[in-house]
C-alpha positions in Angstrom: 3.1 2.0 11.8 -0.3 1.5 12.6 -1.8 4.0 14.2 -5.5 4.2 14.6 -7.0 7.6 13.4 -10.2 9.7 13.5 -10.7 11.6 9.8 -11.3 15.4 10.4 -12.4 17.4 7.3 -9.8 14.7 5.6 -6.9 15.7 8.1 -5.9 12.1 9.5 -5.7 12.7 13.2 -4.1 10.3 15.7 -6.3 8.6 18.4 -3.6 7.6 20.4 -2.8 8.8 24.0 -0.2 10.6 25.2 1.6 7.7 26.6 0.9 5.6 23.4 2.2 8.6 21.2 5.3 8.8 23.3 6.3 5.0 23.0 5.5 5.3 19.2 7.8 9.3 19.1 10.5 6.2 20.7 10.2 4.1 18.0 10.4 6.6 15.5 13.9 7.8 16.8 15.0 4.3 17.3 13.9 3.2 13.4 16.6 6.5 12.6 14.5 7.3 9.3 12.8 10.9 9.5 9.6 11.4 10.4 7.1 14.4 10.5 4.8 15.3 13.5 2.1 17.7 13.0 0.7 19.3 16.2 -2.4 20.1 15.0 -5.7 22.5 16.0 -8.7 23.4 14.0 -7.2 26.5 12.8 -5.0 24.4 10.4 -7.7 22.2 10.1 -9.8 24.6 8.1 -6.5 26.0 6.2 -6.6 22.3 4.8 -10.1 22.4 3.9 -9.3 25.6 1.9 -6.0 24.7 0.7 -5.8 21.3 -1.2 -1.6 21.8 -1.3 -2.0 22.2 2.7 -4.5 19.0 3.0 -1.9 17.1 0.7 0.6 17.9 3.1 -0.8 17.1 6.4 -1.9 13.6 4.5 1.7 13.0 4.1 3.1 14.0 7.5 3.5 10.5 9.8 1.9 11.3 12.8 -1.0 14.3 13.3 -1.8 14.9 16.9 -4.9 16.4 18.2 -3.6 19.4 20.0 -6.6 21.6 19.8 -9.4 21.3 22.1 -11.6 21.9 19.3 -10.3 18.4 17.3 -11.3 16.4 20.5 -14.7 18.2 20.2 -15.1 17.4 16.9 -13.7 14.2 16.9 -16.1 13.1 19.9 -19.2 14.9 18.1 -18.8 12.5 15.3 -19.0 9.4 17.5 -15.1 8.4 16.7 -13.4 10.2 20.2 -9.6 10.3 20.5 -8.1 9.0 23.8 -7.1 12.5 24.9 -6.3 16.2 24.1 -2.3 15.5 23.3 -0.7 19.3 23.3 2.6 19.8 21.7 3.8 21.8 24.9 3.1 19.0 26.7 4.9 16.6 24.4 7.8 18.9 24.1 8.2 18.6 27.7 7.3 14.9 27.8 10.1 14.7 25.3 12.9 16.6 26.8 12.5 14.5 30.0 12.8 11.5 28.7 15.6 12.7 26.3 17.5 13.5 29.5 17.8 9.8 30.2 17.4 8.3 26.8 20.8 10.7 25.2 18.6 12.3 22.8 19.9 15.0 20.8 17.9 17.9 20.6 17.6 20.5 17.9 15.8 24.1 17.8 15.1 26.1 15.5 12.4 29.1 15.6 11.7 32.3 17.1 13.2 35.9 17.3 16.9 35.7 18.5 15.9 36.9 22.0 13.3 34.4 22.8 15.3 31.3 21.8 18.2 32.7 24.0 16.2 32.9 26.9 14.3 29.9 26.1 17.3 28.0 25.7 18.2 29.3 29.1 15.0 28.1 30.9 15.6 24.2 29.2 18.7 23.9 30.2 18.5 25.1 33.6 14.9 22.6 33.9 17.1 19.6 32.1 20.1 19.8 32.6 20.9 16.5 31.2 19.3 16.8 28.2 21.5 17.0 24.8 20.4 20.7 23.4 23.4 20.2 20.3 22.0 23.7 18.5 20.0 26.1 17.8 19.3 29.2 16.0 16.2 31.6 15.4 13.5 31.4 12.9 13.6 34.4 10.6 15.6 33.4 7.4 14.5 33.6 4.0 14.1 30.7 1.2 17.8 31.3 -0.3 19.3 30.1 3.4 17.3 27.3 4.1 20.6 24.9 3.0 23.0 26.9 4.9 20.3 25.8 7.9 19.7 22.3 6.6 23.9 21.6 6.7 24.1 23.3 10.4 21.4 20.8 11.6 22.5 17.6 9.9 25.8 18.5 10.9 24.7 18.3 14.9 22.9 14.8 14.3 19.9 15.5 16.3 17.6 12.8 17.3 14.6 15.6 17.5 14.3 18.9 15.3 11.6 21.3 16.4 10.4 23.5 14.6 8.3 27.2 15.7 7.8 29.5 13.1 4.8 31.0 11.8 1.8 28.7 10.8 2.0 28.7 7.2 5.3 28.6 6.5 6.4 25.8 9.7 4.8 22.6 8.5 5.5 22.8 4.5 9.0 24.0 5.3 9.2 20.3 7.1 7.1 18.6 4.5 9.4 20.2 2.1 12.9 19.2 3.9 12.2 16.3 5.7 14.1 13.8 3.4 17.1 16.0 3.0 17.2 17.2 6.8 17.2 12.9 7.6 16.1 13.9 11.7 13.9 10.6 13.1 11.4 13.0 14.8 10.7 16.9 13.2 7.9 18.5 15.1 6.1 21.8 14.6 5.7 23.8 17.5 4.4 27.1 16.7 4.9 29.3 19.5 5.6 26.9 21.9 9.4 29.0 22.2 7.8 31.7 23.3 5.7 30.6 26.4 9.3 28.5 27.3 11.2 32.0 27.3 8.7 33.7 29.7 7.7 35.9 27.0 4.3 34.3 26.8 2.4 32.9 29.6 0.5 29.7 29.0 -3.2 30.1 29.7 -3.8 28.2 33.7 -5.8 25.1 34.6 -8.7 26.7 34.8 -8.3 28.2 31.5 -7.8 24.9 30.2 -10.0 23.0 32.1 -12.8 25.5 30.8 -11.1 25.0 27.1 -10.5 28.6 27.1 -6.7 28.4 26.2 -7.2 30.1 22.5 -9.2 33.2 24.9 -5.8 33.5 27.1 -4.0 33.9 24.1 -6.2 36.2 22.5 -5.6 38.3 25.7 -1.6 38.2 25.3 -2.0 38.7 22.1 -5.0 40.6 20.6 -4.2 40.9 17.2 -4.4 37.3 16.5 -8.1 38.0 16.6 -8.6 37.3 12.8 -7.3 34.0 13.2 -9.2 33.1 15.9 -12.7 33.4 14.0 -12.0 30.2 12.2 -12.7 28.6 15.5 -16.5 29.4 15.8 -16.3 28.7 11.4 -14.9 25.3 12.3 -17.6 24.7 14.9 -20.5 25.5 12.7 -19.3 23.6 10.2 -18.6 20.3 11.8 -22.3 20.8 13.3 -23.7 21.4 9.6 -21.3 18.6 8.1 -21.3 15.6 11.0 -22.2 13.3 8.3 -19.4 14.7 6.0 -16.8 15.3 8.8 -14.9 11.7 8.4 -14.5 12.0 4.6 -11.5 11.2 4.0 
């Protein structure tokens, strides 16, 4: 598939649209082969840039989209722009609608117990139509990660997403992806949670104003530590614009 891309710090990103990235999401499920999706923000960005095993891995995945406001920034600072910000709740939603008409079979796995109830809960009650063929929460260990591979191959679902926590989510997909054989796998952090109702998702102004990572900060103050990468990232595209593309 050729997509076109914008090189950030060597992570690949996608410059495609939302629209465009949906048609190609279709022809990824139709072509039945399993594909990675990374949903990606310059947080994980700079864990590639300190971790070569993590920039190995985001090279490998087949589509990287530029969910962070951040990667547009950049992305536009270095004179190669993407089409548009393409968040992975909005392409979860995006998703489930058209899966209600298209018979997608939907997988999820991720969470505490309690949030992917309720969370379950609020999809199906917003599509009903949709296929939701399993899932389970997020919080088992290495030694049961074939028990979980069986129970998901076993429900043939067209779409596997994926929320758990950031450094474990995408190699656990880089890792299984042949074996799990699922056309579309797609990281989507906490994306459960703001579904359930336990989180709320920052509001337009908020991301009008590119202030979503501040509303989350508020919810959730103790991701604070992460969230000083962002002004790292931002100093070091400035410092780097020549560099930034390098593969």
């Amino acid at each position: 598939m050729n997509i076109p891309k914008v090189s950030i710090f060597g992570v690949p990103f996608s410059k495609l649209s939302m629209k465009d990235t949906i048609s190609l999401i279709t022809q990824m499920i139709d072509s039945r082969q399993p594909h990675q999706i990374i949903t990606a923000n310059p947080i994980m960005v700079m864990s590639a840039v300190e971790d070569p095993g993590y920039l190995r891995m985001m090279k490998h995945a087949d589509l990287i989209v530029p969910d962070g406001a951040g990667v547009v920034w950049a992305a536009n600072y270095v004179g190669n722009p993407v089409a548009e910000r393409v968040t992975g709740f909005d392409l979860i939603n995006q998703l489930f609608r058209l899966g209600e008409s298209n018979g997608w079979k939907v997988y999820l796995v991720g969470a505490s117990p309690e949030v992917m109830e309720a969370a379950v809960q609020k999809i199906r009650e917003k599509y009903p139509k949709l296929q939701l063929v399993g899932y389970r929460d997020g919080y088992f260990k290495a030694d049961e990660d074939h028990a979980v591979i069986e129970n998901i191959r076993a429900h043939e679902p067209d779409i596997l997403l994926v929320g758990r926590s950031a450094s474990g989510q995408e190699p656990w997909i880089a890792q299984y992806k042949e074996q799990l054989q699922v056309p579309v796998i797609m990281g989507v952090g906490g994306s459960f949670d703001v579904i359930s109702g336990k989180l709320k998702r920052a509001p337009k102004l908020f991301q009008k104003l590119k202030l979503e990572w501040f509303y989350r900060l508020l919810q959730e103050p103790w991701r604070y530590k992460r969230m000083l990468v962002l002004p790292k990232f931002a100093v070091k595209v400035i410092r780097e614009k020549e560099n930034v593309q390098k593969p």
